[in-house]
N, C-alpha and C positions, 0 to 999 in steps of 0.2 A: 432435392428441392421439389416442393409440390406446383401440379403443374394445374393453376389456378382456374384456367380455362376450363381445363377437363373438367375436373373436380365438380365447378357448377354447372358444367353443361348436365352430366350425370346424375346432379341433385333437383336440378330445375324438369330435367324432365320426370325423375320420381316424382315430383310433385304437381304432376298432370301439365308441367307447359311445354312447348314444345321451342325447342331453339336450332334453329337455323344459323352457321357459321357463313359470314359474309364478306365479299371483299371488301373492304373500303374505298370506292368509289361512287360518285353520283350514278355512273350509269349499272353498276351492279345493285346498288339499294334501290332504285329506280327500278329496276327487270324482278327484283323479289317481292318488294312491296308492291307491283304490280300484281305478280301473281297470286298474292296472298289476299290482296281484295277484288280478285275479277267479277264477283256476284254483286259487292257491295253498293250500295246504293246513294251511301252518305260517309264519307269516311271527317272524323276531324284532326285534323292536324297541327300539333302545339308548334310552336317558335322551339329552337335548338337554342338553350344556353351552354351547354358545355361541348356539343359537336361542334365542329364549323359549318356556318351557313351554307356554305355555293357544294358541302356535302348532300343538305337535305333540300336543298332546292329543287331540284328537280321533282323533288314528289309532288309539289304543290300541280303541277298541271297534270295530273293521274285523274280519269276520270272518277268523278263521284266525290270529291276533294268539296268541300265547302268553305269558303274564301272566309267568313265571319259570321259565324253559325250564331241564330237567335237561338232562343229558347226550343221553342218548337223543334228545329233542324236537329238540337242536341237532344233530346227526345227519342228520336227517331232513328238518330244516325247507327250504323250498324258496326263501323270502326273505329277507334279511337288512336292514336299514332303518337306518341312521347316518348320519350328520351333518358336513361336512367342516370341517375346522380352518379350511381355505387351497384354492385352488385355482391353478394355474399356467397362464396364456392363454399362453406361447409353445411349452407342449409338451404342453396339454388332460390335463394329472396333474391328482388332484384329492390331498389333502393329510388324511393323518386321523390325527388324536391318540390316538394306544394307552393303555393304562390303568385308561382307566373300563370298568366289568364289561362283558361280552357282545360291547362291538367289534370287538376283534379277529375273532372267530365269525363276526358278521354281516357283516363288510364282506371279509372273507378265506376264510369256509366256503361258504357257501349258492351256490346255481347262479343267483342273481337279486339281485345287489347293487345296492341303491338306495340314492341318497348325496341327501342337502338341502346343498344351497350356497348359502348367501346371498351374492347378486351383487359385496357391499363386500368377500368378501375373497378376491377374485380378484388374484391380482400377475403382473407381467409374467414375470417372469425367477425359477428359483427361488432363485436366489443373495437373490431382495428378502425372500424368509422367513426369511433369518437376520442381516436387520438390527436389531438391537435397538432401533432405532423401529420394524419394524413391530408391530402387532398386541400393543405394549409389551411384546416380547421373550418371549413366551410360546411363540413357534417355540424360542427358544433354551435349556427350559426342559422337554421334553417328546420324549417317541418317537413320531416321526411316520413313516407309511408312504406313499410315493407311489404310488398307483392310477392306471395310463396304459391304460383302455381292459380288459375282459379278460384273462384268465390265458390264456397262449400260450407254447409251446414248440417249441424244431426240434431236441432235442438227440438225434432219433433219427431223422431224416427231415426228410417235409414238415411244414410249419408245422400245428402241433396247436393249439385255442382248447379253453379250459376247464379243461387238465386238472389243472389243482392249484391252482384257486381259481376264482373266478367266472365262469361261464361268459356272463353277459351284465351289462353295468354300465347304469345309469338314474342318470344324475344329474336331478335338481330343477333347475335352477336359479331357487332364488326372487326374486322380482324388485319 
């Protein structure tokens, strides 16, 4: 049996992100995403629809955390912090559900996107996210974005990272 974890850790880092294996507790994703924004200035932080709350709570009192970011704050902000739907081990995409307020922002604006994965929903192939068994068809049911590593362009040259969305990804993966 292939071991899903690995698989996308192995492919997510080929494709420039960098993933962090994490315990699943508030005080360990708390002590990581702390360290992972010490510089940061502005971090924003979506709502958890598929983790449990009193997991990501704690981040909220991290400095540099912005309680209900205007326009401006999201502008400027330097982290973005969301949660992934799904994530795909045969090509290290991670998988994230548009919609719920700030998302899109956080996981597509800021220059330091960090994503929480929980390990169970990692699938092999992305074609298994729109089985309607998995994840009881809620892939099926929703606008998802696949995140493969940084924002990278060649359409003017040499290979450019960053320029039109995240210039470096941090998945979680909670475990």
């Amino acid at each position: 049996m292939i071991d899903l974890a690995a698989t996308f850790e192995e492919h997510a880092t080929e494709a420039a992100a960098m993933v962090w294996r994490v315990k699943r507790t508030p005080v360990a994703l708390r002590d990581v995403v702390a360290l992972a924004t010490s510089k940061a200035q502005g971090i924003v932080l979506t709502e958890p629809e598929f983790l449990p709350i009193p997991l990501v709570d704690g981040l909220r009192g991290l400095a540099g955390v912005i309680p209900k970011p205007h326009d401006d704050e999201l502008a400027t902000a330097d982290v973005g912090i969301t949660e992934a739907f799904a994530a795909v081990a045969s090509t290290g995409s991670i998988c994230v559900a548009l919609g719920r307020p700030l998302v899109a922002a956080s996981c597509l604006l800021m220059p330091l996107n960090i994503i929480l994965l929980a390990k169970e929903r990692i699938v092999e192939r992305p074609r298994d996210l729109f089985n309607p068994d998995m994840f009881d068809g809620e892939s099926l049911k929703r606008n998802l974005v696949f995140i493969t590593g940084p924002s990278a362009t060649a359409d003017m040259g040499p290979l450019v990272v960053g320029v039109h969305g995240p210039h470096r990804v941090l998945i979680l993966l909670l475990e």
